[in-house]
N, C-alpha and C positions, 0 to 999 in steps of 0.2 A: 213829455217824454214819448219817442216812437216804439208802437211795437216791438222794432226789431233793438232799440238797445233796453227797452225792459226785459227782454225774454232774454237776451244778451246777457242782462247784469243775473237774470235766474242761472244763467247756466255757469256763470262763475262762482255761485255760492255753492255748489250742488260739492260735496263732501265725495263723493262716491264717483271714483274715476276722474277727478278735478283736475289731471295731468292733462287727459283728453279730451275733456271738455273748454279747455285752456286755449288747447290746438283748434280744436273748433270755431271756439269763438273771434281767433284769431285769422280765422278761414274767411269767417264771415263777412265780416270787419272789409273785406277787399271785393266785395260784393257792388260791382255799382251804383252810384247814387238813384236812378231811373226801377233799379229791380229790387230794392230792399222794403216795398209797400207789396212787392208780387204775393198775391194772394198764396199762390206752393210754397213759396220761400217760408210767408208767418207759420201756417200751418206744419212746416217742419219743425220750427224752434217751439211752436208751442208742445209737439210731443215728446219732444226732447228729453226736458227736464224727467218727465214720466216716464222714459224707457221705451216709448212707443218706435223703438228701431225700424221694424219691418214699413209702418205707418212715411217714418221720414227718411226713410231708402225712396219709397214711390210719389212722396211728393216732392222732393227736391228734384226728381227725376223728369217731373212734369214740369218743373221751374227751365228746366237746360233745356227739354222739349219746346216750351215755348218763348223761350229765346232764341232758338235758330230756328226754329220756322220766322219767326218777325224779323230774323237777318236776311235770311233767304228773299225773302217777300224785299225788302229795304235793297239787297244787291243786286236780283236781277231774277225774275221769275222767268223772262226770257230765256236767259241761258240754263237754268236751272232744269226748264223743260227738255232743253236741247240737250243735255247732259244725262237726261235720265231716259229720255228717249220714253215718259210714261205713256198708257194706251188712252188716258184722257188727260188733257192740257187741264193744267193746278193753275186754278186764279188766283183762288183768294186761300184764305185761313181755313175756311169749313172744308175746304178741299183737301188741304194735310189730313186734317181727320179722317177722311175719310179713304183717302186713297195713300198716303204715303205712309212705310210704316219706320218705324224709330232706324234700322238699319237704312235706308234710301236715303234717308234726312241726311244721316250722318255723310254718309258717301256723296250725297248731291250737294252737300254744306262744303264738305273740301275741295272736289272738282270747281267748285266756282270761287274757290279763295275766300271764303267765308270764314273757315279753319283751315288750320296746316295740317299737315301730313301725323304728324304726332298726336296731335289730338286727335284726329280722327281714330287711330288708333286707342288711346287711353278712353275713349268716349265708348267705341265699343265694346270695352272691358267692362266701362259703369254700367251701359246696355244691360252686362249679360247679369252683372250683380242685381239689377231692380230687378231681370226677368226671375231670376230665380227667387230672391227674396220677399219681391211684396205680390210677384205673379204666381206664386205658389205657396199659400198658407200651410199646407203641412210642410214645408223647407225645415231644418231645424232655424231657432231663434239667431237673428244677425248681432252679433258681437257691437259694444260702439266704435270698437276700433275700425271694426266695416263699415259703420255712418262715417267715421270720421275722413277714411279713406278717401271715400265716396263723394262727399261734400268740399274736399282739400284739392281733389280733380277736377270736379264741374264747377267751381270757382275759379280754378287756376283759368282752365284751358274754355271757359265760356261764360260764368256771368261776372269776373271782372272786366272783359274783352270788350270795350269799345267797339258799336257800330261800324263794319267795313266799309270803304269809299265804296259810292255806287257804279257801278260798271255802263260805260256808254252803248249806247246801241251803234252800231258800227253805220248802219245805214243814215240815222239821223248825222252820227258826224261826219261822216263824208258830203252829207248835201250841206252840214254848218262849213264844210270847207271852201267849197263855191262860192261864198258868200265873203263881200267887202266886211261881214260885222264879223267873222271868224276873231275870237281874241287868243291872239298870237303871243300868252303867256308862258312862258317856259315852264314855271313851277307847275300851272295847272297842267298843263301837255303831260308833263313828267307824271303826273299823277294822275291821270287820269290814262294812258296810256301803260306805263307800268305797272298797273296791278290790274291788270289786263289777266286771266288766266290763260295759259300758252297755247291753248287752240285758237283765242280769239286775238292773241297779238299774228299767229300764222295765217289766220284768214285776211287780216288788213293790209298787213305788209305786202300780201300779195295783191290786192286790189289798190294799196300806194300805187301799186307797180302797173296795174292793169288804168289805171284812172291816169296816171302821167303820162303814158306814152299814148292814151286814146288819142284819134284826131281831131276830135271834137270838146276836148276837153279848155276850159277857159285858163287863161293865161294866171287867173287869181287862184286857183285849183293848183294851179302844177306851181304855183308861188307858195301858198302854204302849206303842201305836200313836202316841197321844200325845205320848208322849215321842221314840219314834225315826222319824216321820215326818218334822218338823222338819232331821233331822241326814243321812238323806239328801236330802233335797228340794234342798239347798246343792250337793249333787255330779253331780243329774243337769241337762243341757243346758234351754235355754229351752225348743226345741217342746218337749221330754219334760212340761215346767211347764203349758204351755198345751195341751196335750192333754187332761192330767190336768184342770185348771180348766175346759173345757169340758165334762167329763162332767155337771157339774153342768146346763147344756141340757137333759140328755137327762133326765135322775130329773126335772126339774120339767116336761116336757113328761107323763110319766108321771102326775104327778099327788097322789102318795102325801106328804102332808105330812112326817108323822116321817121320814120317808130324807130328802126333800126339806130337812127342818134338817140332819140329818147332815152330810148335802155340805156345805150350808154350813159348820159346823165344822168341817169336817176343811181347807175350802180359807181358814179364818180361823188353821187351826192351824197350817199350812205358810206364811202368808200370803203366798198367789198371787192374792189379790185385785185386784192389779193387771189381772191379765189374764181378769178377770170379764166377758165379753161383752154389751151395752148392755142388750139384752132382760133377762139376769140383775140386771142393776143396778136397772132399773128394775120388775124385781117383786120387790123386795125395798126397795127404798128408795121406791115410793110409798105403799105403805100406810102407811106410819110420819108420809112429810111430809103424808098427807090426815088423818091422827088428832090430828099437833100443830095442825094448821091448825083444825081442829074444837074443839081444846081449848083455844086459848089464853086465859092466866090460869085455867085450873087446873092449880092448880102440880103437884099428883103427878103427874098423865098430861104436860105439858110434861117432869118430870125423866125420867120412862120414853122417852117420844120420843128425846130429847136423849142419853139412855145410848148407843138403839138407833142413832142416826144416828155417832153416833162410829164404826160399826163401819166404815162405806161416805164415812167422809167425805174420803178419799182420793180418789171413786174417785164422785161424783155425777157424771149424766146432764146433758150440758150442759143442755138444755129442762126441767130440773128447779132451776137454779140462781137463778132467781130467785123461785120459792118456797121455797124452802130459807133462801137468804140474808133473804127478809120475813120468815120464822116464826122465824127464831134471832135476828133483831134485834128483832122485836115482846116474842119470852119474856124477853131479856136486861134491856131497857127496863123491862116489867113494867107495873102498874098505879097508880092512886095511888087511896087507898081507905083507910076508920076502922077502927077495932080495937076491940072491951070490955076485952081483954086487952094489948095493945101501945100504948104513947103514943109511933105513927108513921104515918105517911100512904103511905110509900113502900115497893110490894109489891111480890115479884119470887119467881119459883123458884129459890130459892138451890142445889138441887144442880145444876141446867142452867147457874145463872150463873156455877159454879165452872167449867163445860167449856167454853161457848161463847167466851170469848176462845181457849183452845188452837185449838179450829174455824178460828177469821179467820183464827188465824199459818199457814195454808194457804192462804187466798184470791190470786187469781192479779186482771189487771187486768180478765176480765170478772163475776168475782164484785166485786169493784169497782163497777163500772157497776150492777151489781144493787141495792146496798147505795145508792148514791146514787139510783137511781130509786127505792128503797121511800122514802127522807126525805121526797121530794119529790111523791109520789101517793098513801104508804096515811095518807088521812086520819086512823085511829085514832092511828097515829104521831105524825102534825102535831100534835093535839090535846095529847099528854101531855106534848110537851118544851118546851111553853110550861114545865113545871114545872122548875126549877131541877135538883132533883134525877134529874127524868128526862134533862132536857139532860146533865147530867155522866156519866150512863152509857152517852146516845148518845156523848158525846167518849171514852168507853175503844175502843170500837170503833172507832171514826174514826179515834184514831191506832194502834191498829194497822194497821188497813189502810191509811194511810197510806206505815205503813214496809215494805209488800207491794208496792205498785205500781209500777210500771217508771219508771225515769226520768224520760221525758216524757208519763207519762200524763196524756191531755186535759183530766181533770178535776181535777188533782191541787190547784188554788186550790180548790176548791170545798170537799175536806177540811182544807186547811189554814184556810182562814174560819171551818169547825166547830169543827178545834181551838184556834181562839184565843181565849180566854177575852174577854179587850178587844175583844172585836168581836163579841158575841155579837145587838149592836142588828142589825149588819146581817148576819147570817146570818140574823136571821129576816125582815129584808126580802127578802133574797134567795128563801126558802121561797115568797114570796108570788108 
């Protein structure tokens, strides 16, 4: 039989306060297998049974003390120092003794994710009970309901607590990224990356960012980068997202095209394009809509446009929405024109007209207003859908945008007219 359930079965016989003692031992009981031989732990149950309260306030208290020093040491003595910022680097165990005191532990313990925010809290409340009870012999006598407290916290919130994952050193896994033997696990990624404490997911992320778009960077680097930017990107907070996505400002005020695409991949690969800033949006999404607008009905450079415009079609410059919305309804529409080789009249860029309906199922009610002001003023348009076949392609896009527009949007008879096939006499009076 082990110490801890003979002293265990003592404290269940004990008549006097048995309710408490009940609670106790049921405290215990959740004590991890590794800590129930810990020399503070016996020496508490052995003066238990005998009242020795003040006695087992201070050793169960040196039991929690030396358990999260040997977490700390276990997670990351690295960051632990950086966290604390002490005037001498903590190596080892003799070191806490000597230089950290039971408050720093505490606080150095949460900051690295060792403990949460709550226990850190509740711990310094046990703190303050040992300081007063077993640090100060004239105290009056501790109640056991005060052991019991006491002992029901620092098992809850640290010695049933499971060893934390160890935290990477950011330096070592960036140079394991260069590397063909990088193992490209998602679960370990995931875990190993998310319990990350939030200063150390901000410093990576940024150096993802710094290490992808360097020019010297290996093509295996910016491949596994790749892969595990994506997975923390999901873990760190908004600004942390929009910080990062602003860097991109700063490389294209620089000037240097190749970095300048980089950023952009890197913030297409995390996709933070949401929070692309207007200027970024628009030098990257006007040269594309001034090349389709130059091109139209040449169909390769139309489907090249149309690839590129998919990337920012979330995420267009409102003062760019209504040439956006003329040039993907003029390419979708198309031409009508002979063939030597085809017996057809009706020509179009078939790889743009596979995407541009996906495009619309995004349009909101003032891309709306766009698409009916282009019917109704780019004469090239007017001209074509006299043709049958051009009308039935303006009707694909009509109803979907149709089934996009709010309720009582103003114009909403105007697309319903387009899409009716039986009416198609006075849709076109109405054009007039």
């Amino acid at each position: 039989m082990s110490d801890l359930i003979k002293i265990n079965n003592d404290l269940a016989n004990k008549e006097v306060g048995s309710e408490i003692f009940t609670v106790i031992k049921e405290s215990l009981a959740d004590i991890r297998f590794d800590q129930q031989d810990n020399p503070y732990v016996l020496e508490t149950l052995r003066v238990l049974p005998v009242q020795g309260y003040r006695s087992a306030i201070g050793s169960f208290w040196n039991a929690v003390i030396d358990d999260l020093r040997n977490k700390v040491m276990f997670r990351s003595l690295t960051l632990f120092n950086k966290e604390m910022n002490f005037q001498k680097e903590i190596k080892t165990y003799e070191d806490f003794q000597d230089y950290v005191n039971d408050d720093q532990l505490i606080e150095g313990a949460y900051k690295i994710g060792v403990i949460d925010w709550e226990a850190s809290k509740v711990l310094k409340h046990c703190k303050e009970t040992r300081h007063l009870f077993s640090g100060h012999p004239k105290s009056t006598d501790p109640s056991a309901i005060k052991v019991m407290a006491l002992i029901d916290d620092c098992v809850k919130y640290v010695l049933c607590k499971e060893y934390p994952i160890q935290i990477i050193d950011i330096n070592e896994y960036l140079i394991n990224l260069a590397s063909e033997e990088f193992d490209r696990n998602k679960v370990a990624i995931e875990n190993a990356l998310g319990d990350l404490p939030e200063r150390y997911k901000v410093e990576l992320v940024n150096r993802f960012f710094n290490s992808y778009i360097h020019a010297n960077s290996s093509t295996i680097l910016r491949s596994n980068i790749e892969f595990c930017a994506p997975i923390i990107w999901k873990s760190i907070d908004r600004q942390t997202q929009i910080q990062v996505v602003r860097r991109l400002d700063q490389e294209i005020v620089k000037g240097h095209s190749p970095t300048i695409k980089l950023a952009f991949s890197f913030i297409e690969i995390v996709d933070g394009t949401a929070f692309l800033s207007l200027n970024v949006k628009k030098y990257q999404v006007e040269p594309i809509l001034t090349r389709l607008e130059a091109n139209l009905d040449v169909f390769s450079i139309e489907n090249e446009c149309v690839y590129e415009l998919v990337r920012f079609s979330d995420n267009i410059p409102g003062e760019f929405i209504p040439r956006y919305v003329n040039a993907l309804t003029q390419t979708y529409v198309g031409k009508t024109g002979g063939s030597a080789y085809f017996a057809r009249t009706d020509f179009y860029a078939d790889g743009a007209s596979a995407i541009i309906p996906d495009l619309f199922q995004k349009f909101d009610d003032t891309s709306a207003d766009a698409f009916i002001d282009c019917i109704r003023t780019n004469i090239t348009l007017k001209s074509r859908i006299q043709r049958e076949a051009k009308l039935t392609r303006l009707r694909t896009l009509a109803e979907i945008v149709l089934t996009r527009v709010s309720a009582h949007y103003y114009q909403k008879d105007f697309l319903e007219l387009l899409c009716d096939i039986s009416k198609t006499s006075d849709f076109y009076k109405r054009l007039k």
